[in-house]
ZATILUM-616869 format. One record per residue: residue in one letter; x, y, z of N, C-alpha, C, O, CB in turn. Coordinates in steps of 0.05 Angstrom, whole numbers, plus 5000, padded with zeros to 4 digits. Glycine has a CB too. Example, Ala and Ser with C-alpha at 12.3 -4.5 7.8 and 13.67 -1.06 7.14 Angstrom:
A526448865156524649105156526449345156528549345169522649115181/S525749555142527349795143525850015157526850235161528249885114/
! end
This chain:
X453224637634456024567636457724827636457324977618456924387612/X459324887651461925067653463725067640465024867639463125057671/X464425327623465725357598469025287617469925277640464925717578/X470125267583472625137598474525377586476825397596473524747588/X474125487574475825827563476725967596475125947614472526137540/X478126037599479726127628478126487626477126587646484626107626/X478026637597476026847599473526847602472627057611476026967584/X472026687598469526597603467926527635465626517644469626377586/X470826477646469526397673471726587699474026677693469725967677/X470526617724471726787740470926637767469226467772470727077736/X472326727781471826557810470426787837471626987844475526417822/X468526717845468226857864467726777894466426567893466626977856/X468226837918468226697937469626317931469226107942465126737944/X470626377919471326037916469625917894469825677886470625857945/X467926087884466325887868466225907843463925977842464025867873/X467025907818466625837792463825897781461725767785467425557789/X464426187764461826327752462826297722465026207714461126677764/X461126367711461226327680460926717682459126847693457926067660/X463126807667463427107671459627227657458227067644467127257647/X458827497665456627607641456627587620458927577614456327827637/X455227557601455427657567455227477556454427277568457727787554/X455827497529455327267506458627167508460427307519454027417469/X459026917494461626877492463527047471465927097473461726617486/X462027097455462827347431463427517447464727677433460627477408/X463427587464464127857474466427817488468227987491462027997491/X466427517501470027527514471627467492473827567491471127267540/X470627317474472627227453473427497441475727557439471327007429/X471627637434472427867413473428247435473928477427468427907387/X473328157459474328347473476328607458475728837451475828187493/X478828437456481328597444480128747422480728987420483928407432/X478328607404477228757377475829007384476029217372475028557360/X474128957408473029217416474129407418473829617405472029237434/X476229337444478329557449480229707427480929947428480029437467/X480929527408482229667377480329787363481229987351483529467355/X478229757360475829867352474630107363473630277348474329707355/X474730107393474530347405477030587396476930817386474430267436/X478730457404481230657391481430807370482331037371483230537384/X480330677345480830757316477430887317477331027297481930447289/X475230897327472830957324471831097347469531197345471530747316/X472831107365471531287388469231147401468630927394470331547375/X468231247419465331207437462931157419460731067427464631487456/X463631227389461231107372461230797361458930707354461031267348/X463530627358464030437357461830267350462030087334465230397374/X460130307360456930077365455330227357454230137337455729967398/X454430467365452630667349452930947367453730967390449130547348/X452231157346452331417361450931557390449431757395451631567343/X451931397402451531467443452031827441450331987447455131247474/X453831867435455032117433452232317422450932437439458032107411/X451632317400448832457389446932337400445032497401448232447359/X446332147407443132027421443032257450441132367461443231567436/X446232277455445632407484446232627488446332717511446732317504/X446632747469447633117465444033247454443233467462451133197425/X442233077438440333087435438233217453437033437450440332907430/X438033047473437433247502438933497515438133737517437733077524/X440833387521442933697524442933887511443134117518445333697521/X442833807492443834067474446334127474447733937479442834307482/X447834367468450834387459452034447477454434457474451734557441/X451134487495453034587526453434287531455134257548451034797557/X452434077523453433817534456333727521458033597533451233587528/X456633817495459433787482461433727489462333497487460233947476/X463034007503465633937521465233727532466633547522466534117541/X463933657550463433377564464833117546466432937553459833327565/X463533177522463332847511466732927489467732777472459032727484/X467433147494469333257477472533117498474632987493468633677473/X471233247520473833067539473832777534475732657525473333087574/X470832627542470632357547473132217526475132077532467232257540/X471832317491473232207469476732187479478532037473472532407440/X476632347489480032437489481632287510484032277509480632777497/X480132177527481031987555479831797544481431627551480032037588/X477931647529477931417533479331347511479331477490475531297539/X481630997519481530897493481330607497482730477482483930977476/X480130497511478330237525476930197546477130297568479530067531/X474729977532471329867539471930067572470530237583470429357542/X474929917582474929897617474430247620473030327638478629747635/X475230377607475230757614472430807621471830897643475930997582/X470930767606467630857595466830967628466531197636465030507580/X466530727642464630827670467030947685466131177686462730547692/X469430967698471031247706471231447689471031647704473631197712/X471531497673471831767657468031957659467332197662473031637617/X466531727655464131867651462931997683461532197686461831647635/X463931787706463431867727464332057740463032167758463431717737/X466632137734467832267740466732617727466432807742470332117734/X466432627701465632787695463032837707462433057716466032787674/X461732687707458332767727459232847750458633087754455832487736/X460632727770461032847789461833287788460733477800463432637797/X464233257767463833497763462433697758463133917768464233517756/X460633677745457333697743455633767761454333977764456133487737/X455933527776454733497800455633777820454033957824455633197812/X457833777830459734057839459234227823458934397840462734047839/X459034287811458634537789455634697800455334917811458134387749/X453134447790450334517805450834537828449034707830448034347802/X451534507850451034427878452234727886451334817907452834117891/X454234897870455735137884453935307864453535547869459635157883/X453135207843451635447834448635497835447335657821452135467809/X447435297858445035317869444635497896442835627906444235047872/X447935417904449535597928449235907925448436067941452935537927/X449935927905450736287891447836387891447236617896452436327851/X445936187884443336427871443036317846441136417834444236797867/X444136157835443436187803441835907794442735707784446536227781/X439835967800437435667800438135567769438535317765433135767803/X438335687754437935647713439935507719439735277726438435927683/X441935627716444635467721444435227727444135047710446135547741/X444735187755444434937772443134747757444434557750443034977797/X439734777748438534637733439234477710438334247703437134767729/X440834617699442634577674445034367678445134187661443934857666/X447334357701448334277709446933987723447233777711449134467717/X446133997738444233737745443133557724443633317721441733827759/X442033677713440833617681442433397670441833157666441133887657/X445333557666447733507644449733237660450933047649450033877638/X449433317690449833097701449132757708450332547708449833197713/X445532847716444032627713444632447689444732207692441532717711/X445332607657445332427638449132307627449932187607443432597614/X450332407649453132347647452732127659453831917652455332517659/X450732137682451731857706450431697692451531487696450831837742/X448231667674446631477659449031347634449131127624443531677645/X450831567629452331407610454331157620454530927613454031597595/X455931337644456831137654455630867673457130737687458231257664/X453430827671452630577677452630417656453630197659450330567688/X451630497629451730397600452630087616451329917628454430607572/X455930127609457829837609456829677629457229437625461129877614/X455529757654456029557666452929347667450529397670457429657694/X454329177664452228887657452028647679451928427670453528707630/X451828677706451528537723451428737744452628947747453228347724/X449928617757448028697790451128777806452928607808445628317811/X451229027816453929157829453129357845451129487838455929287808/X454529437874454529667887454929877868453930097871456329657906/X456729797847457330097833454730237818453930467818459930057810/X453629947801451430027795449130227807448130437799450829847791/X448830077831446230127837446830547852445330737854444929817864/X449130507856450130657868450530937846449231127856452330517879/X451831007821451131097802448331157797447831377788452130977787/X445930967801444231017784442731177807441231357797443030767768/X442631157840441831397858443331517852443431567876441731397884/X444831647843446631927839445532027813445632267809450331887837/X444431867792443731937767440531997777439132137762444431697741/X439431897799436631957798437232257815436432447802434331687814/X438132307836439032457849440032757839440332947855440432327858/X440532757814441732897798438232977785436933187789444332727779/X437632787772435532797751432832987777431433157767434532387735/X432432937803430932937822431833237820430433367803431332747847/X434233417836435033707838434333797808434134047808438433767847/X433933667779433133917758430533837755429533987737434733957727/X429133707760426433697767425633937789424034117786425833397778/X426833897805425534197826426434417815425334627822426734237860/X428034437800428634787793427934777762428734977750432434917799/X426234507742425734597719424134717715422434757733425634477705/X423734897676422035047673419135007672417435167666422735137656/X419034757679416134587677415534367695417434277708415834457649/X413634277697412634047725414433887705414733867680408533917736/X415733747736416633397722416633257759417233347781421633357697/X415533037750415232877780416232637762416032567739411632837799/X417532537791417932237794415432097799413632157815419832177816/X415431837779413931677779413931277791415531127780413731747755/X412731207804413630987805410630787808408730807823415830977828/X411130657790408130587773408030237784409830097776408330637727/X406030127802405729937808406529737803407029737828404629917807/X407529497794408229327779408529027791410029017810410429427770/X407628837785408428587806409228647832408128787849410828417797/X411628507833413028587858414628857863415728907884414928387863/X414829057837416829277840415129507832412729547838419529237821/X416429637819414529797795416929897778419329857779412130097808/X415030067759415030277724416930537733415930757730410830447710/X419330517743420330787742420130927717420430837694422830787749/X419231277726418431487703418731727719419031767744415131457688/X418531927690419532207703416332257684415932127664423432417694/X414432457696412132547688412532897675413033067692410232497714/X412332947660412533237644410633397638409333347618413333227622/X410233547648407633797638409033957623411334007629406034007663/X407734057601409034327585409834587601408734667621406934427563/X411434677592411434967605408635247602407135367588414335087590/X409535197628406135497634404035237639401835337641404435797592/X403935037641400734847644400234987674401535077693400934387645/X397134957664395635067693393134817708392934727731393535427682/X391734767685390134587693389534467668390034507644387934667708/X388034277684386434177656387433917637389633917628386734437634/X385733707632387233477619389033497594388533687580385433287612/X391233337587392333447562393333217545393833027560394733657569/X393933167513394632977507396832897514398233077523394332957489/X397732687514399332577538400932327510399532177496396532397573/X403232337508405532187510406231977526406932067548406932317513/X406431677522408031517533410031417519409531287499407031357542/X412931477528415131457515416931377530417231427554415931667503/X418631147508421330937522422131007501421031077480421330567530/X426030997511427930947486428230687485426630527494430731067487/X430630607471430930357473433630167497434430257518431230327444/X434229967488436229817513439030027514440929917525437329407503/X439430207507441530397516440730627516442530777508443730387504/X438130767522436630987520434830997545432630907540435130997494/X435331077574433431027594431931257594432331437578434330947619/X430331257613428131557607428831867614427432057608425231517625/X430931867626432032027624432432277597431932517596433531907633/X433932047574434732177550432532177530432932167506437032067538/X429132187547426632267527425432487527423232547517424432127529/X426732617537425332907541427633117541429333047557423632937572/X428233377526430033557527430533707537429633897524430333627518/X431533777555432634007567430734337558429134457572436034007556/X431634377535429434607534428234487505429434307494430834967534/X426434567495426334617463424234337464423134277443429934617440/X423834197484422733937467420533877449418433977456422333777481/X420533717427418733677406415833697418413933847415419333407393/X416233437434413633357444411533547461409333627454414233147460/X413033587484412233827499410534107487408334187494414733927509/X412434227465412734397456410334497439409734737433414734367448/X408834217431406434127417404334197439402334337434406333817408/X404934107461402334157479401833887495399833867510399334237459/X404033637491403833427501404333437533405433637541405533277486/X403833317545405433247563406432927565405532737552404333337585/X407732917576410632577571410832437594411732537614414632657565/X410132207592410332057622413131847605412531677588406331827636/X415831887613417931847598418631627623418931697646420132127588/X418831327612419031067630420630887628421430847604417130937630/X421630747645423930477631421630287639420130287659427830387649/X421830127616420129917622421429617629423629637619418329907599/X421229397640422029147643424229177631423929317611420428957635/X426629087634429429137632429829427625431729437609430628957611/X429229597629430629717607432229957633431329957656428229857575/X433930107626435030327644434630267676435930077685433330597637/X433430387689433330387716431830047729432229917750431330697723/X430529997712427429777718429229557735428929507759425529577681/X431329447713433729117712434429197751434129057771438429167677/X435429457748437529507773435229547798436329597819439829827769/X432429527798431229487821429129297817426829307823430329727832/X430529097803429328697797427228637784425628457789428528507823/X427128857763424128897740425128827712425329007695422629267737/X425928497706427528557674426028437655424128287661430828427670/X426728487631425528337610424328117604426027937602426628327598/X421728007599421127787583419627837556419528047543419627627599/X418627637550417627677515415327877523415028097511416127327495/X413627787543411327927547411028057569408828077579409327777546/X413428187583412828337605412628557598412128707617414428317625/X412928727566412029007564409328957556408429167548413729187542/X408028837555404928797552403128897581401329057587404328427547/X405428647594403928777623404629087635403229257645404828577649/X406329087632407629367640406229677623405429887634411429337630/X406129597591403629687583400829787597399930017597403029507571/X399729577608396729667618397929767651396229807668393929337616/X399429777653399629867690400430147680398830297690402529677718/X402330287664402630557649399730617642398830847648404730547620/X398130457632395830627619394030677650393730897662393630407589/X393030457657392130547683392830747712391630817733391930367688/X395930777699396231057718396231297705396331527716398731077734/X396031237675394631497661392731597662392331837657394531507642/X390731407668387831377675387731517698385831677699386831097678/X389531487722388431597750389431947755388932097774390031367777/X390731997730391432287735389432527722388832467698394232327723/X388532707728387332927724389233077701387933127680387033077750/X391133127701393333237677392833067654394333167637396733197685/X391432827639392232667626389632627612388032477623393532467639/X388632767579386332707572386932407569389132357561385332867548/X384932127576385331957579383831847547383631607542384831887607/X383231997533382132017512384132037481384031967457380432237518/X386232197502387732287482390832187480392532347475387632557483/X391331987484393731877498396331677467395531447460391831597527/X397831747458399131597444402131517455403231627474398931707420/X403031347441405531227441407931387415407831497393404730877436/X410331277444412031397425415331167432416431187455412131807432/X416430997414418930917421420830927402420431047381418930687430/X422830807409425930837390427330677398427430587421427831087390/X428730607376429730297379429230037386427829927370430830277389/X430129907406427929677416426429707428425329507438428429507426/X425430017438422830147445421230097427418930027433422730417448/X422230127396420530087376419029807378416729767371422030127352/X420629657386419529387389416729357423414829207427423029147393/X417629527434416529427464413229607466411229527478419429547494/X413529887449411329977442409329947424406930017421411830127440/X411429777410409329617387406929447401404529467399411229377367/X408829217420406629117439405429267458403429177468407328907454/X406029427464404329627482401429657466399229567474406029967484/X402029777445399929847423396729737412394329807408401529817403/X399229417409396629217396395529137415393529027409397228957379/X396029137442395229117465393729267489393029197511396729087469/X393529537474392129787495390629957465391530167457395430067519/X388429837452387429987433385330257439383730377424386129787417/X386030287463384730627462386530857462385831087468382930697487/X389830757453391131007444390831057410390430937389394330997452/X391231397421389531457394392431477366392231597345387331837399/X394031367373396331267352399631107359399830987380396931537338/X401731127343403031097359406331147335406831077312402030807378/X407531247351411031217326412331057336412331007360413631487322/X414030917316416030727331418830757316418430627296415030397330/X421330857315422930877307425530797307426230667327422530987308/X427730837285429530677290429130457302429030447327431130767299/X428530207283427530007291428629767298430729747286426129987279/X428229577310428429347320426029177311424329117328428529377347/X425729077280423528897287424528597283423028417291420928957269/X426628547271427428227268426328047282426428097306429828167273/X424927807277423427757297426327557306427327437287420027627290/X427527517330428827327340431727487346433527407361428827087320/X431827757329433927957337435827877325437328067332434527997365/X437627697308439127507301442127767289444427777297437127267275/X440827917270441828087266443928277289446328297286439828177258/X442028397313443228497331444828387351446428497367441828597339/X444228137347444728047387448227817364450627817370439827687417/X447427717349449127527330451427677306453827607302446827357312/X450427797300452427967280453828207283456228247279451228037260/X451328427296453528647305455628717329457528567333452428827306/X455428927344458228857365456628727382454228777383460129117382/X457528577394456328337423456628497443457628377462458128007432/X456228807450456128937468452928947468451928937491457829177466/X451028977444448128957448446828757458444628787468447028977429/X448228487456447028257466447628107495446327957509447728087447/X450628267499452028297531448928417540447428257552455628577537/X447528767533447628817549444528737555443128807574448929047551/X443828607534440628487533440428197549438428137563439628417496/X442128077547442227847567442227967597440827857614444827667562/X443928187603443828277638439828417630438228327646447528667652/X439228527616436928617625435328497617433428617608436328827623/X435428267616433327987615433927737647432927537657434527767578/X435927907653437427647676437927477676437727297694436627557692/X439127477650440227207636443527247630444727127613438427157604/X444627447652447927457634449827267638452127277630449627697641/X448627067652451026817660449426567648449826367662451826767699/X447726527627446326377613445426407589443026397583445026347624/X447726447571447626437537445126327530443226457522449926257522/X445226117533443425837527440725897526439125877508443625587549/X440226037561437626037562436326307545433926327538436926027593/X438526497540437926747525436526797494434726937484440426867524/X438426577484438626507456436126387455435526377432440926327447/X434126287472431426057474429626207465428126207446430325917504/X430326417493427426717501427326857475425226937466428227027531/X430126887460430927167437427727077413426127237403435527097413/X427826797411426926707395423326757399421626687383428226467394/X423026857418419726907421420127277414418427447413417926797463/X422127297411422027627406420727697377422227657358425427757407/X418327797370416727697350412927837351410727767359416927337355/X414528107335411728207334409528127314407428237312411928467331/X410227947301409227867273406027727284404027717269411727607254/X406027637307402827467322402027767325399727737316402827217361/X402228057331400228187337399628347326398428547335400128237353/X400728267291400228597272397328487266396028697267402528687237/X395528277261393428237250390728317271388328317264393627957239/X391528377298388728457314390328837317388628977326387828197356/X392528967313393129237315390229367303388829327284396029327298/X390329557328387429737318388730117322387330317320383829647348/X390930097326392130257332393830397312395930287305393130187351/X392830677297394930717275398630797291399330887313393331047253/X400430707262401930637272404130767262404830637243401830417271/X405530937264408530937238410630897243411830887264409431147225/X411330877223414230637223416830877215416930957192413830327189/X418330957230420631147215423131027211423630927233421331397230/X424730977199427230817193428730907178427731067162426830577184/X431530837175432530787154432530517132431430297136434630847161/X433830567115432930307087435430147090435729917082432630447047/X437530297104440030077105440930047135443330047142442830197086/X438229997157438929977175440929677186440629447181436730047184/X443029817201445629537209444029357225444429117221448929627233/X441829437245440729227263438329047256437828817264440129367286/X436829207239433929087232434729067205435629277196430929267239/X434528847188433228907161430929017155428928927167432928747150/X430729227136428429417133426129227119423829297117429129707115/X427228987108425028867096422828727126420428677127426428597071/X424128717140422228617170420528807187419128757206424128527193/X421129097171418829317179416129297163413829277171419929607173/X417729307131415529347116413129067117410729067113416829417087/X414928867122412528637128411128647148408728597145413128397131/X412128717173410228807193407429057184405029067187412328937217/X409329217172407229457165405329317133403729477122409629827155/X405629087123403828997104402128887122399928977116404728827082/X401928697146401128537159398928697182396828597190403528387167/X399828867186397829087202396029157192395729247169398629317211/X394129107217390529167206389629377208387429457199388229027221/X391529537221391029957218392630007199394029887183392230197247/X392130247205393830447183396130447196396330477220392830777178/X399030387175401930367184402830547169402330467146403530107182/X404030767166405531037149406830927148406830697157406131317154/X408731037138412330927136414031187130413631247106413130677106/X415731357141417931507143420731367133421531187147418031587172/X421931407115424031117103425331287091424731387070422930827081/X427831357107430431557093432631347082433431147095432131797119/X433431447052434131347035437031297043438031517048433531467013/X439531007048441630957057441631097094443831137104443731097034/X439231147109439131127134440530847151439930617144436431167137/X441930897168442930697186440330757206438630927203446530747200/X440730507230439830477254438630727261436130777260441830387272/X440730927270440931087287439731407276438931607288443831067296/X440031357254438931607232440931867238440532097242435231717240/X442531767237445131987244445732087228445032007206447531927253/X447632357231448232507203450832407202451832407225448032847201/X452732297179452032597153450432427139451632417117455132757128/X448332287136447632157120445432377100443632497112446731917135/X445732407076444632657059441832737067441132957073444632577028/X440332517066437132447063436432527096434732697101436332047053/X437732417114436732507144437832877151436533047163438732247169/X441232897136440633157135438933347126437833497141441833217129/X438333357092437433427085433833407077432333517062439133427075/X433533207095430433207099429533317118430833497128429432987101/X426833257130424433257140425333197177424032997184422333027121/X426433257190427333137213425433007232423233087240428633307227/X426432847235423832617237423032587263421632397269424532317228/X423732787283423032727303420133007310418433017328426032697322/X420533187289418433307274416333297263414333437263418833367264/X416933087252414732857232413932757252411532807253415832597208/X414832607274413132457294412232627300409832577298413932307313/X412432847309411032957334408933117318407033157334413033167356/X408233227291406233267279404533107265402633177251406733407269/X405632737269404032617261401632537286399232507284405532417247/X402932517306401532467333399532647347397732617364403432447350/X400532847334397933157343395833067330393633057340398433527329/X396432957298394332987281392332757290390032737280395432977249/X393232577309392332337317390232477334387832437327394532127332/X390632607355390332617385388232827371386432847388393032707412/X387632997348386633267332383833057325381633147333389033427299/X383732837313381532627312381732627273379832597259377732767331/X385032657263385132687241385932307226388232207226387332947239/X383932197216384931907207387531887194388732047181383031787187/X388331637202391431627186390631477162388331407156394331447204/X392931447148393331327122396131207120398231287130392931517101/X395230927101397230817095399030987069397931037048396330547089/X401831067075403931177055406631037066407230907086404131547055/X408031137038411431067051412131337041411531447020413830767035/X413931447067413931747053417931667049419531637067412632107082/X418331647024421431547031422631847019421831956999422831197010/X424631947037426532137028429132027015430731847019427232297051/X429032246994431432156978433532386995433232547014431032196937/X436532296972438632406984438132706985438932817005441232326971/X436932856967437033126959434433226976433233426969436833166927/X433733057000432233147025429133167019427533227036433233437037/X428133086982425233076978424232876987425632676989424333096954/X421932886994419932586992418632546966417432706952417232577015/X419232276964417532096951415231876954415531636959418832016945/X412632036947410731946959410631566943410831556919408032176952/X410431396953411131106941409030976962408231066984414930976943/X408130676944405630496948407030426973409430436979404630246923/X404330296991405730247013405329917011403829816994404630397040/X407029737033406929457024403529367029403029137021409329247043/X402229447035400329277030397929327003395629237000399329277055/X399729486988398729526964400029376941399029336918398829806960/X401929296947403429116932402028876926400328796942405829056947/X402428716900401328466896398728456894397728226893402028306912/X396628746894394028766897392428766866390028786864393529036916/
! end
């Protein structure tokens, strides 16, 4: 039935659509926009640090202007495009001059401008698709002039395939190497998994096959979106083109996600048991999402319905949400696992980690910073002043791929940045 709210519905060619999104999101529009005002581009969660992360600090000014021009939802994709474009000009005359570093840098910084400004948009558009060749296009020129192999990837799939960017460490010459498969989550495309210079993973000796999987980033916008079980499948077509590369000990292969990556690698996991571990962070495990998609801003559930292909069908969204539910595959996991979070995360209750991690038949660690949100952002004391956890992953995963057994712990950091070694849940009640 066709909503009868005059915001809810739009006319196109003559015909009567039920606009994208959840209805929370037309109803509560204005709230956003006052919300954006008084809170900035972080409003929903810190985009701003998820994406300076890669950059690094030369990305700043960028997001230093953005704050200052935008002060509504409608700004986000002109202001951000606009600045990529600049970017874009910037590399293009300074590839002109001679100065390859440069350029690289620029392209770089651009690719992940044009990735922001797609963020907002939640239905199938020229603008879209159009942005996201300019964001690959971008991402393509610092691939040819980076300090290390990176190829475009496009990994079989039903009818489409696995867009990915493939990473060799810097200086690789030959020879197989442990190998990384890594997704962010539904506002994190693969772009923003790998850093500019300095990266964790790499830096170890990894190399990173960094992917959007079934909805996520690039996948939705060339007709590859979400179901309960399409990262399962998408899963074994990633492993099997890990399999076909010479760069890739196929021996030595783990997982790595964040956010509702955390959720999509999880099934990857219990599902491909010859990786030799896996992290999952800032988490998403609620089973049914109720938390994210129902309580917090309805910009997460806007933008999970377009990358399910469900944005003009609440109804049918709200059906699928409900198979969202790793809890059927912690009892066959053969795959050690860890869990990094915060304890007061806004999206997941943390009690829906630790039951997953009681319920798992491997070894599940636990990383658990004390008053951590979602996003593990600073100033929060315990994420400052601890163990940085994207450190902790990446030396827990060596130790994997090294043939070192895991163990069940909760390593929880307190505010004053120590750990506290504490029982883990499946020691509880024993």
């Amino acid at each position: 039935m066709l909503p009868t709210d005059r915001e809810e519905i739009e006319r196109v060619n003559g015909t009567i659509h039920q606009k994208p999104g959840p209805r929370r999101w037309h109803e509560q529009r204005w709230v956003i926009d006052s919300v954006l005002r008084t809170d900035g581009l972080e409003w929903d969660q810190p985009r701003v640090a998820y994406t300076l992360r890669p950059m690094g600090v030369d990305g700043t000014p960028d997001f230093t202007v953005a704050r200052s021009r935008i002060t509504k939802f409608a700004d986000i994709t002109p202001v951000f495009t606009e600045l990529a474009q600049l970017r874009e000009r910037k590399a293009v005359a300074a590839e002109a001059e001679g100065h390859a570093v440069t350029a690289r840098e620029h392209f770089f910084h651009a690719a992940l401008l044009y990735a922001t400004a797609e963020w907002p948009i939640w239905e199938d558009s020229a603008t879209l698709v159009d942005l996201d060749d300019r964001k690959n296009s971008c991402y393509g020129c610092y691939a040819r002039l980076a300090d290390h192999h990176v190829e475009r990837v496009e990994i079989p799939f039903g009818d489409g395939y696995v867009p990915a960017w493939f990473h060799l460490p810097v200086g690789y010459t030959e020879g197989p190497l442990p190998t990384v498969i890594a997704c962010g989550g539904m506002d994190a495309p693969k772009e923003l998994n790998v850093n500019l210079y300095g990266d964790k993973l790499l830096q170890r000796g990894f190399a990173v096959l960094s992917f959007d999987g079934p909805g996520q980033g690039e996948a939705p916008i060339r007709g590859v979106h979400f179901t309960p079980t399409a990262w399962v499948d998408a899963g074994e077509a990633v492993m099997r083109w890990c399999r076909s590369r010479a760069e890739v000990d196929s021996s030595r292969i783990v997982g790595f996600g964040l956010s509702f990556g955390s959720y999509w690698m999880s099934q990857i996991a219990a599902t491909q048991p010859e990786l030799r571990g896996c992290v999952v962070g800032l988490v998403c495990h609620e089973p049914g999402g109720h938390m994210i998609f129902e309580m917090a801003s309805p910009s997460f559930k806007a933008r999970y319905m377009w990358m399910s292909g469900l944005e003009h069908d609440e109804e049918a969204f709200d059906r699928m949400a409900q198979e969202i539910d790793l809890r059927p595959l912690m009892a066959g996991m053969t795959v050690p696992w860890l869990v990094v979070a915060g304890d007061e995360d806004e999206l997941s209750p943390m009690q829906h980690s630790y039951d997953l991690a009681r319920e798992c038949a491997s070894p599940s660690p636990m990383l658990v910073y004390q008053q951590g949100r979602h996003a593990l952002s600073l100033p929060t004391p315990s994420v400052a002043l601890g163990p940085n956890w994207l450190t902790y992953a990446g030396d827990w995963l060596l130790a994997r791929v090294a043939g070192v057994p895991a163990e069940d712990y909760v390593d929880h950091v307190l505010p004053t940045g120590a750990i506290e070694r504490r029982p883990h849940p499946k020691e509880q009640g024993r």
